[in-house]
VOGU-3710 file (C-alpha; in Angstrom, 3 decimals, decimal comma):
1> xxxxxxxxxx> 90,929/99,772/160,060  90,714/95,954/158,683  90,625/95,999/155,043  89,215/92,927/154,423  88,106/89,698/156,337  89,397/86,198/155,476  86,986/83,366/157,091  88,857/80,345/157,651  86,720/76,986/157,443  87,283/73,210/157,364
11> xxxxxxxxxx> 85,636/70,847/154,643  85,602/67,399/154,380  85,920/67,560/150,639  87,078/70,507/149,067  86,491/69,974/145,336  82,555/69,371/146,224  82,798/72,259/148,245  84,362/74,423/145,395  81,511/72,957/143,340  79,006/73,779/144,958
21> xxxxxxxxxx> 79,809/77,558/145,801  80,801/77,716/141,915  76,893/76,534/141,099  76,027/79,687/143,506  78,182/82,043/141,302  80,903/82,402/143,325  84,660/82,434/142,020  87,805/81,269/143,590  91,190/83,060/143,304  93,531/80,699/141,721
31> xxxxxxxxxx> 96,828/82,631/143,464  95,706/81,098/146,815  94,024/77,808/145,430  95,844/74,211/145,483  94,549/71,029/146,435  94,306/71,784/150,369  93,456/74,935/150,457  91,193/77,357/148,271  90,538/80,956/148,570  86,504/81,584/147,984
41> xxxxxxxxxx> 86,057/85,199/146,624  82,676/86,634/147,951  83,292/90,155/147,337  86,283/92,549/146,929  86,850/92,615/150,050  85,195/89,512/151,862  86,718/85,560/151,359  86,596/82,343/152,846  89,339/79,994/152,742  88,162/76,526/152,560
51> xxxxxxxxxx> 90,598/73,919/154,501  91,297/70,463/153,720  90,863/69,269/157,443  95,055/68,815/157,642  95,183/72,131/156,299  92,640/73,519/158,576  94,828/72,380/161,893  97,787/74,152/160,626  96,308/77,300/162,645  94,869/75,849/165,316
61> xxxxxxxxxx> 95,474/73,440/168,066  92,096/73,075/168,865  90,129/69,918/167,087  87,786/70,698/164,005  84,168/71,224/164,746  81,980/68,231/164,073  78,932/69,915/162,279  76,928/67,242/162,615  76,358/67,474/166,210  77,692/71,376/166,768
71> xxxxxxxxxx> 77,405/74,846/164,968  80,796/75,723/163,664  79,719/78,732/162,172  77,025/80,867/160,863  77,310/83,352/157,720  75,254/86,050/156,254  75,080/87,754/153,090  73,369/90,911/151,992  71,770/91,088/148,794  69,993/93,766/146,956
81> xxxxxxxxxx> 66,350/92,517/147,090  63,804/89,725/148,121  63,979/88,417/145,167  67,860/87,608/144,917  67,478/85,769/149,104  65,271/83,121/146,557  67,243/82,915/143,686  70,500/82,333/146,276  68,226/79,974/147,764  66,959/78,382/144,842
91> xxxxxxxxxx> 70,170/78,310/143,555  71,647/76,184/146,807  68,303/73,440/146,512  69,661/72,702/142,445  73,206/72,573/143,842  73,240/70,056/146,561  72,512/72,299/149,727  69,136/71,357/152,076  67,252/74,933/153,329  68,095/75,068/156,890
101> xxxxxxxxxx> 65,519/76,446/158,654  61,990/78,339/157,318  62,106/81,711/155,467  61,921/84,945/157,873  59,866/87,974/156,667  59,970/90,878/159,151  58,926/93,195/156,626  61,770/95,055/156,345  63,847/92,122/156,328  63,546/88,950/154,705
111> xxxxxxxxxx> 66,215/85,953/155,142  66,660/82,497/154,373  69,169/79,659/155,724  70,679/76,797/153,706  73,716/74,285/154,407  76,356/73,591/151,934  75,191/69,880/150,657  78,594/68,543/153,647  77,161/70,678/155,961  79,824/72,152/156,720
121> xxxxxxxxxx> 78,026/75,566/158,016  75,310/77,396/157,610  75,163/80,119/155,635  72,065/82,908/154,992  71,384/85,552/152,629  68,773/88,368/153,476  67,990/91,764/152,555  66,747/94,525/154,595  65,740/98,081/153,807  68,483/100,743/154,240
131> xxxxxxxxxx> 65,750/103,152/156,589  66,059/100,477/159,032  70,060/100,382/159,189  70,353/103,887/159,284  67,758/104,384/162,659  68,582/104,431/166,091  68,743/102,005/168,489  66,229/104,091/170,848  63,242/103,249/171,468  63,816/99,691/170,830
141> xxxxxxxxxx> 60,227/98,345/172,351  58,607/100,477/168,781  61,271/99,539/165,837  60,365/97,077/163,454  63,030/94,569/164,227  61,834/94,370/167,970  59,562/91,383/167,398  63,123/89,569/166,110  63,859/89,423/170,220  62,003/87,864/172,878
//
């Protein structure tokens, strides 16, 4: 089994970007950090590696997603309560990033979106209650996060 997962995104400038995730309380590992390239440290076992873009197309042929006009990608992070999704959020606002989208409250779930102040991606912190990751997926019509689906 994977031990760990290493996102791989562009930015258009990487010290603003290392900035602004810095302001959220994130930390960078200086072993895979240099001026085109730097290793975002999320948890122990989940990073994103933020790409100059002439870093970035060292692993791919493909062009680089222009996020003005397209979705590149779209991140989510679990925290421990409702009241962590608004200090994250809060948090991104003082730092630069615009909220993305309105706040969702399901209940047992609460989430909120913001974009990195490049807008780069998209990126969302929520929190749900453990009952509901633990339940079945029977009976989907009567679970809570039913109404999430059209």
């Amino acid at each position: 089994m994977p031990k760990a997962i290493y996102v791989n995104l562009a930015v258009a400038d990487l010290q603003r970007s290392m900035d602004f995730f810095t302001a959220l309380g994130f930390s960078f590992n200086p072993q895979f950090t240099d001026d085109q390239a730097a290793a975002l440290v999320i948890s122990d076992t989940i990073y994103a590696m933020l790409h100059t873009p002439k870093s970035f197309l060292r692993f791919t042929k493909k062009g680089i997603a222009d996020t003005r006009t397209t979705t590149e990608v779209l991140l989510a992070l679990q925290v421990d309560s409702r009241e962590r999704v608004d200090e994250f959020m809060k948090k991104a606002l003082m730092s630069g990033g615009r909220e993305h989208r309105e706040a969702e409250d399901y209940g047992f779930m609460y989430d909120r979106a913001s974009r990195t102040p490049m807008g780069i991606f998209g990126n969302s912190s929520g929190w749900m209650q453990v009952r509901c990751l633990n339940e079945e997926w029977t009976d989907f019509e009567n679970k809570p996060w039913a109404k999430m689906y059209p």
